[in-house]
N, CA, C and O atoms as CSV, one atom per row, in Angstrom:
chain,resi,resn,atom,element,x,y,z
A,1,UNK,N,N,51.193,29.550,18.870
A,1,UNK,CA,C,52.592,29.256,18.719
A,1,UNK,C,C,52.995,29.228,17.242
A,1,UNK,O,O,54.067,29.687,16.846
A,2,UNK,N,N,52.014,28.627,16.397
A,2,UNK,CA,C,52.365,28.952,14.950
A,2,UNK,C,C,52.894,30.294,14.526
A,2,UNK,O,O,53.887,30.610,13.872
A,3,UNK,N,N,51.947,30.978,15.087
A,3,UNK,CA,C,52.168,32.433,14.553
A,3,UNK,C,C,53.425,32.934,15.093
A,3,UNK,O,O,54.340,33.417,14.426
A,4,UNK,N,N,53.393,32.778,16.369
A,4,UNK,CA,C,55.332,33.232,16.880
A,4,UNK,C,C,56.549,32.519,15.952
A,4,UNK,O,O,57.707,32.914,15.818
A,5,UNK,N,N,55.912,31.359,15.368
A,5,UNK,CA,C,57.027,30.785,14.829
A,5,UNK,C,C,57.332,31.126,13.772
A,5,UNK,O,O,58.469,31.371,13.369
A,6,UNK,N,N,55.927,31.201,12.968
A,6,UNK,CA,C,56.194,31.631,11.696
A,6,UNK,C,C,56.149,32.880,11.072
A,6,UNK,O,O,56.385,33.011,9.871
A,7,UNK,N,N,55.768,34.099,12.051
A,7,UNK,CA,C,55.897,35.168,12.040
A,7,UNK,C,C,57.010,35.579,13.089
A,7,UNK,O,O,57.977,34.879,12.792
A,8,UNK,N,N,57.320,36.317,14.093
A,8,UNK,CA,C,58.274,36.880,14.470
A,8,UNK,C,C,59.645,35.756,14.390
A,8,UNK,O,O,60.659,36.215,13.864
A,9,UNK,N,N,59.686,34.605,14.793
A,9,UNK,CA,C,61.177,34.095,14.566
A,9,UNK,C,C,61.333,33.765,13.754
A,9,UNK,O,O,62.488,33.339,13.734
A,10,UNK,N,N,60.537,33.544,12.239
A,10,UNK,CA,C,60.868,33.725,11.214
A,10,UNK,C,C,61.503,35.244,10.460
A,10,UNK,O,O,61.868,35.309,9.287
A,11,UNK,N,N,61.523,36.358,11.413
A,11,UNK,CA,C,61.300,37.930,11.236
A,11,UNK,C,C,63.019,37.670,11.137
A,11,UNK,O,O,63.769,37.661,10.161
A,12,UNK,N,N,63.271,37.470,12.581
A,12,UNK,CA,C,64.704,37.020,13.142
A,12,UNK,C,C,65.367,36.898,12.233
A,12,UNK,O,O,66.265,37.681,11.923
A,13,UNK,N,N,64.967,35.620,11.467
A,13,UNK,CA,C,66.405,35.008,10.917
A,13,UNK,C,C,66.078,35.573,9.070
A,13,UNK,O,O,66.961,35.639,8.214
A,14,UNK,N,N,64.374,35.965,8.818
A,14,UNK,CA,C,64.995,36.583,7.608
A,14,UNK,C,C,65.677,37.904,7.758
A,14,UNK,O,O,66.429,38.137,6.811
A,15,UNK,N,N,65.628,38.957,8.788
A,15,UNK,CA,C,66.287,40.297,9.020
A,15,UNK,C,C,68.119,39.518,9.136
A,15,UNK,O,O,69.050,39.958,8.461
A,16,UNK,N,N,68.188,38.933,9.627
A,16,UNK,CA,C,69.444,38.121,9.723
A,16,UNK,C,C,70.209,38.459,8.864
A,16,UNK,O,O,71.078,39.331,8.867
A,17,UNK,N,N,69.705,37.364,7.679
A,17,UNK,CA,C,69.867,37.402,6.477
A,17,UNK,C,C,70.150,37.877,5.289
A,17,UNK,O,O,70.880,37.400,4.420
A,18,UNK,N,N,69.283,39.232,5.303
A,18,UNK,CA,C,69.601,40.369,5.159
A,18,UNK,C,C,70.410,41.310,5.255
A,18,UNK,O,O,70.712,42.110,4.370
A,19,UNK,N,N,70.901,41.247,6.617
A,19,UNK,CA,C,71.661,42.325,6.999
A,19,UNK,C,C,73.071,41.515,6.675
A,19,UNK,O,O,74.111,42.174,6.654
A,20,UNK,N,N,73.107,40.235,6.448
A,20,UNK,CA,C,74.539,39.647,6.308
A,20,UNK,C,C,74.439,40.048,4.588
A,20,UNK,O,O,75.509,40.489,4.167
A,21,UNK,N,N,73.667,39.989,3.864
A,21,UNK,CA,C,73.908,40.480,2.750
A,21,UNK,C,C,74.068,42.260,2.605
A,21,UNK,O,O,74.755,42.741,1.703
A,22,UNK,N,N,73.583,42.835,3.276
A,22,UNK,CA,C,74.323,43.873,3.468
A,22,UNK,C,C,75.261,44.346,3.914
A,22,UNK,O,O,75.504,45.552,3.854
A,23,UNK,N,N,75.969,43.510,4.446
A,23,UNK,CA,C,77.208,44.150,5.207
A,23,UNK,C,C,78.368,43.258,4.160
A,23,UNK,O,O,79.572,43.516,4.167
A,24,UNK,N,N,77.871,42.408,3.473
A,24,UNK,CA,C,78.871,42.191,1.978
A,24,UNK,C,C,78.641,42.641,1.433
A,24,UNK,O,O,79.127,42.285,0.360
A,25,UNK,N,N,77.965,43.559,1.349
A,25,UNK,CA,C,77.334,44.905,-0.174
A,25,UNK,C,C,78.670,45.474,0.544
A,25,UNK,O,O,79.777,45.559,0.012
A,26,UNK,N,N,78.374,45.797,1.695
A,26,UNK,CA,C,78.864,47.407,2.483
A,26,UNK,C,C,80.624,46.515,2.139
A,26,UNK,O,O,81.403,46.893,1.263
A,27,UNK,N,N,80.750,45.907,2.624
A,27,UNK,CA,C,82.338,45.572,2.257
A,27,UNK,C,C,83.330,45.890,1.357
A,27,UNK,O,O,84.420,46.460,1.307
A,28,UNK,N,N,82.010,44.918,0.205
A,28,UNK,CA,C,82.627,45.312,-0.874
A,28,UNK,C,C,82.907,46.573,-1.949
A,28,UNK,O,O,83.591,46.759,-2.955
A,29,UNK,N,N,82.059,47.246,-1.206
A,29,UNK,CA,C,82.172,48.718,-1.811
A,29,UNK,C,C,82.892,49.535,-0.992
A,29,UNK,O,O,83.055,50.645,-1.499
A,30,UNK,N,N,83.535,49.362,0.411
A,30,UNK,CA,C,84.546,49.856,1.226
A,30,UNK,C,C,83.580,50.522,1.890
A,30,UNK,O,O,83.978,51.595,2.342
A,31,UNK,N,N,82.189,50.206,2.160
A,31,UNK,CA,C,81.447,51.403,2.647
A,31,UNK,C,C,81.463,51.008,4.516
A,31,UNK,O,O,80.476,50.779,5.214
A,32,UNK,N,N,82.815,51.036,4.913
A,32,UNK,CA,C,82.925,50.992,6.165
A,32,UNK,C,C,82.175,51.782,7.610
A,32,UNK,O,O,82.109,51.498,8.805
A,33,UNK,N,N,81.606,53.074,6.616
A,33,UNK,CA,C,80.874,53.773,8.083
A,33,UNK,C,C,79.229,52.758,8.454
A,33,UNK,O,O,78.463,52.800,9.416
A,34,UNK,N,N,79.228,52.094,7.442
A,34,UNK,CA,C,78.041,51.520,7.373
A,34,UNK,C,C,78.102,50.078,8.707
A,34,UNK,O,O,77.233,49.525,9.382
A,35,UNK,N,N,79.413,49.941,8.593
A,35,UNK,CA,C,79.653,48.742,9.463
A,35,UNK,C,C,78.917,48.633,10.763
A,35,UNK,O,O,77.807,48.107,10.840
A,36,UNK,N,N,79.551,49.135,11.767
A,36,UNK,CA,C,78.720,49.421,13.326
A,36,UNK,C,C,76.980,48.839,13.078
A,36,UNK,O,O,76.343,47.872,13.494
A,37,UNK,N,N,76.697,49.922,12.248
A,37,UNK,CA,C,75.515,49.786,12.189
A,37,UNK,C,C,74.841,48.739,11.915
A,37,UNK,O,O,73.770,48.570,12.497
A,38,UNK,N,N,75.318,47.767,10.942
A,38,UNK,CA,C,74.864,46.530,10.483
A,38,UNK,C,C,75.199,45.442,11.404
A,38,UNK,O,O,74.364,44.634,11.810
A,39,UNK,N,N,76.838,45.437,11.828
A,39,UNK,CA,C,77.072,44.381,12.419
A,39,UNK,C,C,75.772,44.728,14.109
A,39,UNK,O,O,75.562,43.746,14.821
A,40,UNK,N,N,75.289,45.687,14.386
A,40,UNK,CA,C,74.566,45.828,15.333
A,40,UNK,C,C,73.153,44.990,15.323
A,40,UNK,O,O,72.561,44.281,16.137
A,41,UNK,N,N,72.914,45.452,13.945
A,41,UNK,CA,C,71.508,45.262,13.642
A,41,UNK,C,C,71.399,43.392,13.428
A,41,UNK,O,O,70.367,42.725,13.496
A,42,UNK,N,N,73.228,42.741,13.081
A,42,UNK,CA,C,73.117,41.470,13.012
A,42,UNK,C,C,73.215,40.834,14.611
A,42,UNK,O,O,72.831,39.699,14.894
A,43,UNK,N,N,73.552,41.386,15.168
A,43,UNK,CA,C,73.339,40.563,16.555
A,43,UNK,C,C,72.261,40.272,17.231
A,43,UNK,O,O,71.947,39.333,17.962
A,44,UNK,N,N,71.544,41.588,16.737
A,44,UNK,CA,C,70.220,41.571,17.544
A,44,UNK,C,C,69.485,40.679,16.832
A,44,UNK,O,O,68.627,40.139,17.531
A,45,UNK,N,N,69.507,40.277,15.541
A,45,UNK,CA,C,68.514,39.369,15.162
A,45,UNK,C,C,68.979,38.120,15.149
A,45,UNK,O,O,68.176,37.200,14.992
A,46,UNK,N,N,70.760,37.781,15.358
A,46,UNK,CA,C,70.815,36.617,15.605
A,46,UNK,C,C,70.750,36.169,17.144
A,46,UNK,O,O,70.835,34.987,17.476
A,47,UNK,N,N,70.591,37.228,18.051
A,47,UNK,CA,C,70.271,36.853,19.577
A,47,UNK,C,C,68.739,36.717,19.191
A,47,UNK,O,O,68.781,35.546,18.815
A,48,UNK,N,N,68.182,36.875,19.119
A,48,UNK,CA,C,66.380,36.862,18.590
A,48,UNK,C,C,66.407,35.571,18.471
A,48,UNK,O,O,66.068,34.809,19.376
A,49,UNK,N,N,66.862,35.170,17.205
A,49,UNK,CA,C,66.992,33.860,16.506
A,49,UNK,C,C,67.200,32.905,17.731
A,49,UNK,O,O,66.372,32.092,18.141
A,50,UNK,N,N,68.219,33.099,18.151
A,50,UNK,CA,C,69.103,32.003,18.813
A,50,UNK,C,C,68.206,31.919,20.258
A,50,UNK,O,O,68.108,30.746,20.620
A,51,UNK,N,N,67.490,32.935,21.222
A,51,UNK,CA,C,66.854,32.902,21.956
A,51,UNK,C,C,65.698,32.062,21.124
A,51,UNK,O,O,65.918,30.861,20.969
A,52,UNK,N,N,64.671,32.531,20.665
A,52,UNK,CA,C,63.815,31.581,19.805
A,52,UNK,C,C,63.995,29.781,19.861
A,52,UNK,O,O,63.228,28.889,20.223
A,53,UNK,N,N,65.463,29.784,19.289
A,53,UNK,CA,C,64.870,28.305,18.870
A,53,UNK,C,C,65.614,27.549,20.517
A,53,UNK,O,O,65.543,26.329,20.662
A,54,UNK,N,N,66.202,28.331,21.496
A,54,UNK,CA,C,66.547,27.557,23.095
A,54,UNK,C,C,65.067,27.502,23.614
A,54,UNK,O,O,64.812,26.736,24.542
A,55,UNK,N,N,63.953,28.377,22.991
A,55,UNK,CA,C,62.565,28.218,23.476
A,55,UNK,C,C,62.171,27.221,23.308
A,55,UNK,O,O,61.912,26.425,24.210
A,56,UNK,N,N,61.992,26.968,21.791
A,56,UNK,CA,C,61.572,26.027,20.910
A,56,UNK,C,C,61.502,24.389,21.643
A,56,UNK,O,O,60.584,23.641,21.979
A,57,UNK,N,N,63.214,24.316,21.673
A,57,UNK,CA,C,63.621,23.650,22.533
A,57,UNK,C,C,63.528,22.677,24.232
A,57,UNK,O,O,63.783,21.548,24.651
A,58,UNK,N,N,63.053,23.850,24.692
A,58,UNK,CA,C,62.805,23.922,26.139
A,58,UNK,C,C,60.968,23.586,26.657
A,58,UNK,O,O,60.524,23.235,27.750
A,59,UNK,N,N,60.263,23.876,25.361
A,59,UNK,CA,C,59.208,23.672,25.188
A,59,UNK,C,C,58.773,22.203,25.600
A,59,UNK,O,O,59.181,21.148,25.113
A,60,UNK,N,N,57.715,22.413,26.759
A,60,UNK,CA,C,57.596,20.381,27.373
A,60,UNK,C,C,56.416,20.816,27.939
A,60,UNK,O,O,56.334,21.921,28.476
A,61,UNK,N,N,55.105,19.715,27.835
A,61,UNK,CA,C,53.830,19.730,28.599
A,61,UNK,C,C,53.588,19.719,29.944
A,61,UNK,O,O,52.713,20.194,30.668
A,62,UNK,N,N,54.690,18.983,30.122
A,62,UNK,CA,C,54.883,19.342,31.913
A,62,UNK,C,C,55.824,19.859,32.882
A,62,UNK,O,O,55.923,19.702,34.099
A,63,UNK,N,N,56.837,20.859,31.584
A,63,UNK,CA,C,57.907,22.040,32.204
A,63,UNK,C,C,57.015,22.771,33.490
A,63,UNK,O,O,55.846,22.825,33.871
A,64,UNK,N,N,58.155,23.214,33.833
A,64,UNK,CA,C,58.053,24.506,35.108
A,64,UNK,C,C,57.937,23.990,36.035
A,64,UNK,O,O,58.161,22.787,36.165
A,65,UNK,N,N,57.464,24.929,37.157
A,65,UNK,CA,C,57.838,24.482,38.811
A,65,UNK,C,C,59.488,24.711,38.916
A,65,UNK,O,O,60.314,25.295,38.215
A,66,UNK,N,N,59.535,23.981,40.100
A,66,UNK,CA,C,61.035,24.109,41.066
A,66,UNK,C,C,61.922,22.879,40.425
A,66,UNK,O,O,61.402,21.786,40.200
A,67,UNK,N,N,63.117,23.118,40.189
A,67,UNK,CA,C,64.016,22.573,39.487
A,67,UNK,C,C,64.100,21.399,40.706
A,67,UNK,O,O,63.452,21.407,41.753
A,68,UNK,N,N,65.156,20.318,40.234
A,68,UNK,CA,C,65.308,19.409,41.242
A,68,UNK,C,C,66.893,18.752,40.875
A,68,UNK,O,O,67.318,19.060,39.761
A,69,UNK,N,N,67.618,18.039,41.573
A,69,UNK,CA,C,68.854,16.763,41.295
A,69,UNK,C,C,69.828,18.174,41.408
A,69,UNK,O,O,69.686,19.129,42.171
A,70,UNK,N,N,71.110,17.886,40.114
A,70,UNK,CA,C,72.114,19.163,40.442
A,70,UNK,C,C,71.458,20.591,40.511
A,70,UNK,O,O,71.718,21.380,41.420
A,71,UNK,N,N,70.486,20.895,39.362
A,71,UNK,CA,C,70.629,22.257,39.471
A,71,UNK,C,C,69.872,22.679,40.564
A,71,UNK,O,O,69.864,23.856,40.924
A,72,UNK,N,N,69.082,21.586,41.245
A,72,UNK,CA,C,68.348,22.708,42.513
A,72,UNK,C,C,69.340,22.607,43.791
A,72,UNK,O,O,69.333,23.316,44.797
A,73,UNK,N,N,70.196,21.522,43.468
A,73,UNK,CA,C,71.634,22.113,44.758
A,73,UNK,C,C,72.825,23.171,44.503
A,73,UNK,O,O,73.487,23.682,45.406
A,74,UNK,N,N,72.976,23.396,43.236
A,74,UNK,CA,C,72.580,24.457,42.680
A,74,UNK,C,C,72.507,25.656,43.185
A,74,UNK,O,O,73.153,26.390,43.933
A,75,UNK,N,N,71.082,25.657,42.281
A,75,UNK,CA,C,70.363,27.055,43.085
A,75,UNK,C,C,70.645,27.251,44.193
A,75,UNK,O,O,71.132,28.371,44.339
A,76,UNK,N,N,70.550,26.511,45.348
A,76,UNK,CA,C,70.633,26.682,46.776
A,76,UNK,C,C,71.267,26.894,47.143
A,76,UNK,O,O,71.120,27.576,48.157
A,77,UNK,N,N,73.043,26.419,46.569
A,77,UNK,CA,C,74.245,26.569,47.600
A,77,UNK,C,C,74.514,27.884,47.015
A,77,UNK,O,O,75.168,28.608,47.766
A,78,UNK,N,N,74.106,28.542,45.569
A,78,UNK,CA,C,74.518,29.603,44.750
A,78,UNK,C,C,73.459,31.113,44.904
A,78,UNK,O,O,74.031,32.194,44.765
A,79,UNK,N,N,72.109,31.101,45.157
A,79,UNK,CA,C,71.178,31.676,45.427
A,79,UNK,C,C,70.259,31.468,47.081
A,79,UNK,O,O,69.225,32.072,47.367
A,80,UNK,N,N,71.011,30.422,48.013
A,80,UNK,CA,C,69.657,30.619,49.098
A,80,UNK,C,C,68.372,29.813,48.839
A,80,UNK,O,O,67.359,29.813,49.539
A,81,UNK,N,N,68.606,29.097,47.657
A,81,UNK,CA,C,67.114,28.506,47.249
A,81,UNK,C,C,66.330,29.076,46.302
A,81,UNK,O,O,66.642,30.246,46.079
A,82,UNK,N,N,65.682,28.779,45.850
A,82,UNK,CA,C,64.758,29.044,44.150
A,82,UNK,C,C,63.673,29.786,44.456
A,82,UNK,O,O,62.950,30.189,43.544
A,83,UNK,N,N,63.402,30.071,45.752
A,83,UNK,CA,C,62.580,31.513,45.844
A,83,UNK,C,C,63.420,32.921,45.063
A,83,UNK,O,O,63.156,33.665,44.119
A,84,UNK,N,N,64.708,32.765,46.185
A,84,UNK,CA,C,66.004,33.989,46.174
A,84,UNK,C,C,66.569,34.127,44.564
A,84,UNK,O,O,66.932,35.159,44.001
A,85,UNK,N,N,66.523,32.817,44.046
A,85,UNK,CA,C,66.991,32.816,42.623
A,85,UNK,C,C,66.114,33.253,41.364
A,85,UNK,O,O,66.544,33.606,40.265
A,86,UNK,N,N,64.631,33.136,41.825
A,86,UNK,CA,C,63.565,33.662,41.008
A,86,UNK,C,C,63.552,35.115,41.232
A,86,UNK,O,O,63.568,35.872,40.261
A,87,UNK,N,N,63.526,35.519,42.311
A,87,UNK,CA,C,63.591,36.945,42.982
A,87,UNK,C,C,64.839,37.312,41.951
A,87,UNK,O,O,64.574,37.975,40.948
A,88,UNK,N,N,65.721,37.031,42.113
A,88,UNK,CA,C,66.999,38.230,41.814
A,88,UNK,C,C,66.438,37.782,40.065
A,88,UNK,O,O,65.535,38.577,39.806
A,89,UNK,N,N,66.603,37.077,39.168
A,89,UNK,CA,C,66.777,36.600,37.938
A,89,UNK,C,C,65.499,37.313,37.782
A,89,UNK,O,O,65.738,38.112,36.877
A,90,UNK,N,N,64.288,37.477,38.146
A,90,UNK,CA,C,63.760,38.629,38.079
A,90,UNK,C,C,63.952,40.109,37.366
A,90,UNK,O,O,63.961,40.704,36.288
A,91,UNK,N,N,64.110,40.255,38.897
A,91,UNK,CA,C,64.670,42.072,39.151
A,91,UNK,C,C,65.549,42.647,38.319
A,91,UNK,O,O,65.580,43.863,38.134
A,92,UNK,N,N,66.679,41.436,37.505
A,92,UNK,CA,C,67.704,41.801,36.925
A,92,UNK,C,C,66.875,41.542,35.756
A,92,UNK,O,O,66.559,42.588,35.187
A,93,UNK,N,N,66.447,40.540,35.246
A,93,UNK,CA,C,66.069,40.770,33.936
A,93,UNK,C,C,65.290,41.976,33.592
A,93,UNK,O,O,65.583,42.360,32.459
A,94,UNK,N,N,64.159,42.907,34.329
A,94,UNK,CA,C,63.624,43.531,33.924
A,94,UNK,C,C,64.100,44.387,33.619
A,94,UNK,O,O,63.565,45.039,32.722
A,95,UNK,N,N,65.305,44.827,34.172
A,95,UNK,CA,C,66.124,46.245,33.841
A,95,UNK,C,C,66.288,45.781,32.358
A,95,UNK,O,O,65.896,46.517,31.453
A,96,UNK,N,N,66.725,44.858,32.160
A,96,UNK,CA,C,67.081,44.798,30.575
A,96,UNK,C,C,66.286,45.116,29.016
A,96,UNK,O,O,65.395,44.448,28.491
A,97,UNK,N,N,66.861,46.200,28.572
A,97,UNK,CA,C,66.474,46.838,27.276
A,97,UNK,C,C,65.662,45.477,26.239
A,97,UNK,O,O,64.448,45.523,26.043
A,98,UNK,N,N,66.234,44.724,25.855
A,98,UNK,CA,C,66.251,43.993,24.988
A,98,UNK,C,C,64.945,42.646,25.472
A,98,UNK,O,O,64.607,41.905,26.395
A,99,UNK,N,N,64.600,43.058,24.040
A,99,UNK,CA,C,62.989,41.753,24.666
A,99,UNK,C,C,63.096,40.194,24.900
A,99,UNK,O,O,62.201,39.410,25.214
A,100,UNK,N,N,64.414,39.962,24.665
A,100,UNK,CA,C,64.542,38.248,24.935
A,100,UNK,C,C,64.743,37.931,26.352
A,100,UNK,O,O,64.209,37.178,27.165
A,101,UNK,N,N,65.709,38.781,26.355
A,101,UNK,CA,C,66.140,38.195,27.953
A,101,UNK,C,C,65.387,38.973,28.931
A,101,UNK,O,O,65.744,38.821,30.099
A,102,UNK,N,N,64.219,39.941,28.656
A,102,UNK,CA,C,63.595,40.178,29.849
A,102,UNK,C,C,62.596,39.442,29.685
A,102,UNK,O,O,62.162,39.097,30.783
A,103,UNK,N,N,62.050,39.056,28.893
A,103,UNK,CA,C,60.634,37.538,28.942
A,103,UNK,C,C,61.433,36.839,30.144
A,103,UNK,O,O,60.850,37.287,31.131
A,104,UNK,N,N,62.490,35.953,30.626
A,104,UNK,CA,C,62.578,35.442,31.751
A,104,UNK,C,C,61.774,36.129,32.749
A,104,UNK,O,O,60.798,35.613,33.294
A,105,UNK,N,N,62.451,37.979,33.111
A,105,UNK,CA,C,61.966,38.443,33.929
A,105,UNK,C,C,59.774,39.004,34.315
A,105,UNK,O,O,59.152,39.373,35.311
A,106,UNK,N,N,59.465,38.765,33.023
A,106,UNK,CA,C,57.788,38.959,32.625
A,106,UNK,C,C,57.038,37.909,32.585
A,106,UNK,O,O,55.816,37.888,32.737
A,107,UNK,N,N,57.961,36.743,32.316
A,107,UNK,CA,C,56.816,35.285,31.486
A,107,UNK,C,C,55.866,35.067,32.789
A,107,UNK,O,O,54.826,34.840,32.172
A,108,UNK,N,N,55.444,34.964,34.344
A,108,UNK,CA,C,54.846,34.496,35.163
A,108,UNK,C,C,53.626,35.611,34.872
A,108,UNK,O,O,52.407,35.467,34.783
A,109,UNK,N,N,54.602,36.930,34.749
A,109,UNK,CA,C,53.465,38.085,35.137
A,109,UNK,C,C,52.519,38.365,33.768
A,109,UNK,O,O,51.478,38.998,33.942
A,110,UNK,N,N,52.888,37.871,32.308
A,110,UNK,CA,C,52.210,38.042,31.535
A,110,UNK,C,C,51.536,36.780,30.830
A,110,UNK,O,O,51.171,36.663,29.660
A,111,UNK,N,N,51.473,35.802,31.965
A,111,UNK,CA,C,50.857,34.338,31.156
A,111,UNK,C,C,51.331,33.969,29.984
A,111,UNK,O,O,50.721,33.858,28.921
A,112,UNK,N,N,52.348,33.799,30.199
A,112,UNK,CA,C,53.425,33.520,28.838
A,112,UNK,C,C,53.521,31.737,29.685
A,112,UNK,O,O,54.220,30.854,29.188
């Protein structure tokens, strides 16, 4: 966990960083075609970031299993129950390009 922390989500927020200083380079020199590109490259590392530290966060010795109180009535009246809700939150995450939000859909299958 050190190493995730202090290597890739540290990656995050120095690419961040970066790119916000580049896109005040790019400003201030009117270099507008440059825009798209940067403001792109800043989302993705502040979704990185921001996924990262809801991990960080969420991090507990005796997390996981089946939810319980509101959110597992919840799940149930909204999904069928937390089988149906693991199933779909699944299937949908994997389609997704982007590596944060498909770890929901991988973390069981890759011992995460």
């Amino acid at each position: 966990m050190e190493l995730h922390h202090g290597k890739h989500h540290a990656a995050y927020v120095k690419n961040a960083n970066s790119v916000l200083e580049q896109l005040d380079e790019a400003r201030q020199k009117q270099d507008f075609a440059r825009l798209a590109a940067l403001e792109r490259a800043l989302a993705f590392n502040l979704s990185g970031h921001i996924l990262h530290s809801i991990f960080w966060k969420n991090l507990t010795p005796k997390g996981g299993g089946t939810p319980d109180g509101d959110l597992a009535s919840a799940i149930d009246r909204d999904f069928a129950g937390f089988q149906h809700f693991r199933r779909q939150l699944t299937e949908v995450a994997s389609t997704i390009s982007r590596v944060g939000p498909r770890w929901f859909g991988n973390r069981s299958e890759k011992g995460c």
